[in-house]
C-alpha positions in Angstrom: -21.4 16.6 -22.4 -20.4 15.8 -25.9 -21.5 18.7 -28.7 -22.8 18.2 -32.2 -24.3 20.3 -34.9 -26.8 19.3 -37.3 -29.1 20.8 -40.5 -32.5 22.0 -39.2 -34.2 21.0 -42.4 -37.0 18.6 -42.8 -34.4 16.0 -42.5 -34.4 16.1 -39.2 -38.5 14.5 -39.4 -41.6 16.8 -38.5 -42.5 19.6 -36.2 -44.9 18.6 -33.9 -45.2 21.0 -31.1 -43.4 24.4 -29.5 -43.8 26.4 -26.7 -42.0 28.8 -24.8 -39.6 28.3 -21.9 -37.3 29.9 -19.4 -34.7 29.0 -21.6 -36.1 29.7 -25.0 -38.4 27.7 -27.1 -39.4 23.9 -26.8 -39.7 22.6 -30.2 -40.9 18.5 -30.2 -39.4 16.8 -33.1 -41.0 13.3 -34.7 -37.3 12.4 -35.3 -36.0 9.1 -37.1 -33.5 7.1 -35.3 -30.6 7.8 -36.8 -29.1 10.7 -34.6 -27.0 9.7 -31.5 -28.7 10.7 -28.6 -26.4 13.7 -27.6 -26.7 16.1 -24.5 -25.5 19.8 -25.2 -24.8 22.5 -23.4 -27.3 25.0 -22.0 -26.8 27.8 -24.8 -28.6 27.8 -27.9 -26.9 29.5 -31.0 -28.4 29.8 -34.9 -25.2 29.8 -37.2 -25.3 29.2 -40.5 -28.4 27.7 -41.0 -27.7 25.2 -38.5 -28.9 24.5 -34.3 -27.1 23.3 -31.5 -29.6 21.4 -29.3 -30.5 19.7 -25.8 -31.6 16.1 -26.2 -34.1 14.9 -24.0 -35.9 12.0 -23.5 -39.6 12.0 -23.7 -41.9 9.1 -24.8 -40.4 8.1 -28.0 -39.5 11.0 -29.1 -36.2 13.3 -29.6 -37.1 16.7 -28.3 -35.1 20.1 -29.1 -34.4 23.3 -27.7 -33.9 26.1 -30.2 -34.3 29.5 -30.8 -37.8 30.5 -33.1 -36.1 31.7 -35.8 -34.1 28.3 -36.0 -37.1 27.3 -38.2 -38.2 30.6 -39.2 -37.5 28.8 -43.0 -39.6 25.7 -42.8 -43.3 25.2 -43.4 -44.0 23.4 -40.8 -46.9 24.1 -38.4 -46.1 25.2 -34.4 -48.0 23.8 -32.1 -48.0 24.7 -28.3 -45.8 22.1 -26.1 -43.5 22.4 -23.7 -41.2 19.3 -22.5 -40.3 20.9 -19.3 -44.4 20.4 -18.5 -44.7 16.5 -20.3 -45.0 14.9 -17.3 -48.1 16.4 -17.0 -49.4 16.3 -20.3 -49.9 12.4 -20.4 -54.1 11.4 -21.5 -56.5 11.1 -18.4 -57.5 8.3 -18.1 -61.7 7.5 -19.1 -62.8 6.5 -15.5 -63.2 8.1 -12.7 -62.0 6.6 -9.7 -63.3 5.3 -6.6 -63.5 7.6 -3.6 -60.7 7.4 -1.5 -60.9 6.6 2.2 -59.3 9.7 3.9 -56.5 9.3 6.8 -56.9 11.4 9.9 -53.8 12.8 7.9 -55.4 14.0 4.7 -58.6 14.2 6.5 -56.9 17.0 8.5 -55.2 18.8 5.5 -58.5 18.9 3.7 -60.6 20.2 6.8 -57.8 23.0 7.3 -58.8 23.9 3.2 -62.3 23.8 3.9 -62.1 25.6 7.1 -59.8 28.7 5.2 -62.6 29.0 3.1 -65.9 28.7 4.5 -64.8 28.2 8.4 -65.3 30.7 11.0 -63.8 30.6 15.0 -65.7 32.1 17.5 -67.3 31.0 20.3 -67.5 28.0 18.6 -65.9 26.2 15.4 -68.9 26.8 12.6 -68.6 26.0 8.9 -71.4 26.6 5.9 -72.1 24.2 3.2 -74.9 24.0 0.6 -77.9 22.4 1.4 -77.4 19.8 -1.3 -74.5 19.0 0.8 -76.4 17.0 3.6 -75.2 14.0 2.9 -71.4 15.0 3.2 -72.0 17.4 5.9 -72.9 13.9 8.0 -70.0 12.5 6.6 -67.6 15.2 7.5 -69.4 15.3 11.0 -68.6 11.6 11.5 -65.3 12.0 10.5 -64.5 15.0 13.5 -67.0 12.9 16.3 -68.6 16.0 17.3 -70.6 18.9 16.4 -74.0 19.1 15.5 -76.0 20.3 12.1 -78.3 23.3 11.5 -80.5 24.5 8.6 -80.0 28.2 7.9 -83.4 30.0 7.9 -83.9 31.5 4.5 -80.7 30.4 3.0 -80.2 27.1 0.6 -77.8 26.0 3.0 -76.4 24.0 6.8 -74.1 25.1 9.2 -71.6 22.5 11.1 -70.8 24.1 14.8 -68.6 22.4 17.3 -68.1 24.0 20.8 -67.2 21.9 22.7 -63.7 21.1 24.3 -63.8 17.4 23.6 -65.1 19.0 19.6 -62.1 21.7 19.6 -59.5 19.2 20.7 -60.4 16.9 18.2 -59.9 19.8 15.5 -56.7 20.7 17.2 -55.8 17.3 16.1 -56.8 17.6 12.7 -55.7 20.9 11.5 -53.0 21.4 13.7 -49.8 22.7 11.8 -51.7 22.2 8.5 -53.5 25.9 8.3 -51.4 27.9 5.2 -52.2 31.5 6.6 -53.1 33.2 10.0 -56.3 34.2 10.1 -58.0 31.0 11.2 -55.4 30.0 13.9 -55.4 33.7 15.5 -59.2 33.0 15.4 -58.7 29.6 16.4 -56.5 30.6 19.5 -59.1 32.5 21.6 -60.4 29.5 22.4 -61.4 29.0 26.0 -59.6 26.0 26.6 -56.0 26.8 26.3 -55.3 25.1 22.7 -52.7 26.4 20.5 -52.4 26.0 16.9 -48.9 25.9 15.2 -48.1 29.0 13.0 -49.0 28.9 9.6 -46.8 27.1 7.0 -47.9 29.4 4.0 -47.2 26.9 1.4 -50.0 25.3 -1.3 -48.7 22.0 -2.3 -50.3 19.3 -4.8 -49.1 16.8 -2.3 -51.7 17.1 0.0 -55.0 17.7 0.3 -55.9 20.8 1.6 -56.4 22.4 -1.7 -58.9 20.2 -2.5 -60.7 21.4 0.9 -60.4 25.4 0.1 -61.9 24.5 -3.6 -64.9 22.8 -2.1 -65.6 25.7 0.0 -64.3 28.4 -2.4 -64.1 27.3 -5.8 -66.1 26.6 -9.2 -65.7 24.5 -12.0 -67.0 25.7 -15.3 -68.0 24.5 -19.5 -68.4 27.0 -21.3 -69.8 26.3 -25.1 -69.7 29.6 -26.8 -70.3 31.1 -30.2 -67.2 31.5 -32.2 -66.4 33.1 -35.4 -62.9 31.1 -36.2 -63.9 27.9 -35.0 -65.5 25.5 -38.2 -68.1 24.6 -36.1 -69.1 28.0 -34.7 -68.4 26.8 -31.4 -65.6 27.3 -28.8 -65.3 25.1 -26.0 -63.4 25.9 -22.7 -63.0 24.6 -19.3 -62.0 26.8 -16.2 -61.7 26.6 -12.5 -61.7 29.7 -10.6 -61.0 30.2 -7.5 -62.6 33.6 -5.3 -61.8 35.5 -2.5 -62.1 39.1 -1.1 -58.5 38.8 0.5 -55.6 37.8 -2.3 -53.6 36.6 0.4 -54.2 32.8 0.4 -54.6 33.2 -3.6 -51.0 34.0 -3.6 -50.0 31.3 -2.1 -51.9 28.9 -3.9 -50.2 30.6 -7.5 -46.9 30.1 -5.9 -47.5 27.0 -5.0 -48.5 25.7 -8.3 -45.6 27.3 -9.5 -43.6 25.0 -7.0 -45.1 22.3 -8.4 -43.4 22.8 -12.1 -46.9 24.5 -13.7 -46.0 27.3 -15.8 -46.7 30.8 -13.8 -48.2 32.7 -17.5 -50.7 30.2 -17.4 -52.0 30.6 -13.9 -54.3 34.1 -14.2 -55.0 36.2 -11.3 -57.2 38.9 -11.2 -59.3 41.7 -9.3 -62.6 42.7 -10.7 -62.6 46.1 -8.0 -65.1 43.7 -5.5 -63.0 40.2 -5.4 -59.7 38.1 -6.7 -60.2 35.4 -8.6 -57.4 32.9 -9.4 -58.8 31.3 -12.9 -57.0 27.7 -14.4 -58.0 27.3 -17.9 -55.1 25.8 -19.6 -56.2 22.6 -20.8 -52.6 20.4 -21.5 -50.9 21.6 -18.4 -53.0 23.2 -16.0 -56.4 21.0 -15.7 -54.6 18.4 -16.8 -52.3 18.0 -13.6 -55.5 19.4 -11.3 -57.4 16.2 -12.3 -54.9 14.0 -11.4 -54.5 15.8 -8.4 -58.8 15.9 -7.2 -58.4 12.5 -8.7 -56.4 11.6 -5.5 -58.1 14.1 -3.0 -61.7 13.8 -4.1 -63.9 16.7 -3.1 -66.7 15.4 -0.1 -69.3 18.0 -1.3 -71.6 17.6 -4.1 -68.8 19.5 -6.2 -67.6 16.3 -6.4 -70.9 15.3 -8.8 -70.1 18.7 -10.6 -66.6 17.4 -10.7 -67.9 14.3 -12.3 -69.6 16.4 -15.5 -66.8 18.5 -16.0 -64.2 15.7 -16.4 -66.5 13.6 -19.1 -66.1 17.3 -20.7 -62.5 17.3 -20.5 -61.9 13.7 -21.4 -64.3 14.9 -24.6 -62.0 17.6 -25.5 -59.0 15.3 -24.9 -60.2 13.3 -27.4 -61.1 16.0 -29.6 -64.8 14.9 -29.7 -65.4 19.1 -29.4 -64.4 19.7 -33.0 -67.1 17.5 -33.7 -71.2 18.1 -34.0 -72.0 15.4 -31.4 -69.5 16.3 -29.3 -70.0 19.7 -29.0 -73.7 18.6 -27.9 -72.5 15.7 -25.0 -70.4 19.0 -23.9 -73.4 21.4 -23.9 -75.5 18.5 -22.5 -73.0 17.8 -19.7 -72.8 22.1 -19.1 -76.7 21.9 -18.2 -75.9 19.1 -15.8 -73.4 20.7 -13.7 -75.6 24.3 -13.4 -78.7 22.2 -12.4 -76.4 20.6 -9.6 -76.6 23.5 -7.4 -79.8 25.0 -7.9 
C-alpha cells in the first residue's frame, strides 16, 4: 500500500455523510478528481491539521476514514453513513415484485420459520393462522399434500393439522435439517412412526427463507405518524418491524444472524418488557432497507404479505422524502389505516 497525506479543508470537496464504525468514523466525501486513488493503512492519525485516510470505492465517490475531530474545524454538516453498510443502502426500487414460485427447497426453509413460530408437534403436526389467511392456508396445504383445515370456535382464526404418516413424512422432507433451534424437532421426534429430524443448525441467515416463515407467524410491521415538536411539519414518521416471543432463544439467533449478514449490531434493538422479547428493526438506510430486499425474494404467503405491500409504498415515500412534505405525510397516514384494517 502506498501512503499519502493531504489538507482536510474544504479542498478536499463537501461532507456528505458520517457514521461510526469498528474502526472509527466513516466520513463520505463529494471529492473532485484530482487525488490519486490511494489505499492506506488501517491506522488513522490527526497531525498537524492533516488525515491519513483509506480510499475506497463506492459509486462515484471517494470515501474516508478519519477520526471526528479530523473535521472538528469545518462547517460542514454530518450526516449518518456508513461505507462498510453501502451495499445495502442502494434506493428500492418503486415496484413490487411478482410472487415467487417456491422450491420444495425454500418451501421447506420457510415452513421450518413458520412452524418455529406458530407450529406445534403432538399427536399431530398443527399450525394457526388468521382467518383472513384462508386463502394461503389452502395454498400452503397444497404445497405439503396433506393435512386438513379447521375453523377455531370463538377465535378469528384456522388451524392446519397433519397426522398422518404419509403427512409427517412429507414434513420430514421439508424441514428436515432446516429447524434453527430444538424445541420443534424434540417435539417433532415423538412421532409414532420412527422419523428423525437432524439437529438444529442455530443459524438465521438472509440467504434463505426461513425468516420470512418465523415473521409471518411471529412478526409485525408497523407506520407510525406521530406528533413531533422538532420536526417543521409537526410530524415524525417511522417504520419498525418487531419481532415477539416469550422465549429469547430464537431471537438471539436471528440478531446474530443479521449481524452475520454485515448489519450493524447498535442498530438491531432487543428488549424484554417483564412479559415478552421483542427484537425491533427500525433503521431505515440499513436495516429495512436490506429486509426489503430480502421479503422481496422470500415473499410472505399470509395476508402479511398485503400488509407488507402498505408498508413498502410508506418506505419508498420516505425514501424519496415525500414525508417532509404535507401530502406525503397524508399517503403515509392513509397507507397506516390500510395496514391496521388488514387484520381486523
Amino acid at each position: 500500500m502506498s501512503t499519502r497525506f493531504v489538507n482536510y479543508g474544504v479542498n478536499l470537496g463537501y461532507l456528505l455523510e458520517t457514521s461510526l464504525c469498528a474502526v472509527g468514523t466513516a466520513y463520505t466525501i463529494n471529492c473532485p478528481n484530482k487525488f490519486n486513488k490511494t489505499c492506506l493503512g488501517e491506522k488513522i492519525i490527526h497531525n498537524s491539521g492533516k488525515i491519513r485516510y483509506n480510499w475506497f470505492k463506492n459509486n462515484q465517490q471517494e470515501t474516508y476514514l478519519a477520526q471526528n475531530y479530523a473535521f472538528k474545524h469545518t462547517t460542514l454538516q454530518k450526516c449518518y453513513y456508513s461505507t462498510h453498510y453501502s451495499n445495502y443502502t442502494n434506493n428500492i426500487k418503486p415496484y413490487h415484485p411478482e410472487k415467487q414460485k417456491y422450491s420444495d427447497q425454500d418451501f421447506g426453509y420457510y415452513l421450518a420459520g413458520l412452524i418455529e413460530g406458530d407450529g406445534h408437534f403432538s399427536k399431530r403436526l398443527e399450525i394457526i393462522f388468521h382467518e383472513k389467511d384462508l386463502a394461503y392456508v389452502n395454498t400452503i396445504r397444497t404445497k405439503i399434500g396433506f393435512g386438513s383445515i379447521n375453523k377455531i370456535k370463538d377465535k378469528k382464526a384456522y388451524k392446519l393439522s397433519i397426522d398422518s404418516k404419509e403427512g409427517y413424512t412429507r414434513i420430514w422432507e421439508l424441514v428436515n435439517g432446516k429447524f434453527v433451534a430444538d424445541h420443534k424437532i424434540i417435539q417433532f421426534n415423538k412421532n409414532p412412526y420412527g422419523l428423525i429430524l437432524s439437529p438444529a443448525n442455530n443459524t438465521v441467515t438472509l440467504s434463505n427463507s426461513w425468516l420470512s416463515g418465523f415473521i409471518a407467524a411471529d412478526g409485525d410491521m408497523n407506520i407510525f405518524v406521530t406528533e413531533s415538536k422538532t420536526h417543521k411539519l409537526g410530524k415524525s414518521c417511522k417504520l419498525t418491524i418487531t419481532i415477539t416471543q416469550k422465549d429469547p432463544i430464537l431471537l438471539n439467533l436471528i440478531k446474530e444472524g443479521l449481524i452475520k449478514s454485515e448489519l450493524p449490531e447498535e442498530k438491531i434493538l432487543l428488549n424484554f418488557d417483564g412479559k415478552v422479547y421483542r427484537l425491533k428493526l427500525t433503521d431505515r438506510n440499513y436495516i429495512l432497507n436490506r429486509m426489503i430486499k430480502y421479503l422481496d425474494k422470500f415473499p410472505f404467503l399470509s395476508s402479511k404479505d398485503l400488509q407488507y405491500f402498505y408498508w413498502r409504498k410508506a418506505y419508498l415515500l420516505m425514501q424519496n422524502n415525500e414525508h417532509l412534505t404535507p401530502d406525503g405525510i397524508i399517503q403515509i397516514s392513509n397507507l397506516k389505516l390500510k395496514m391496521a384494517k388488514n387484520y381486523k
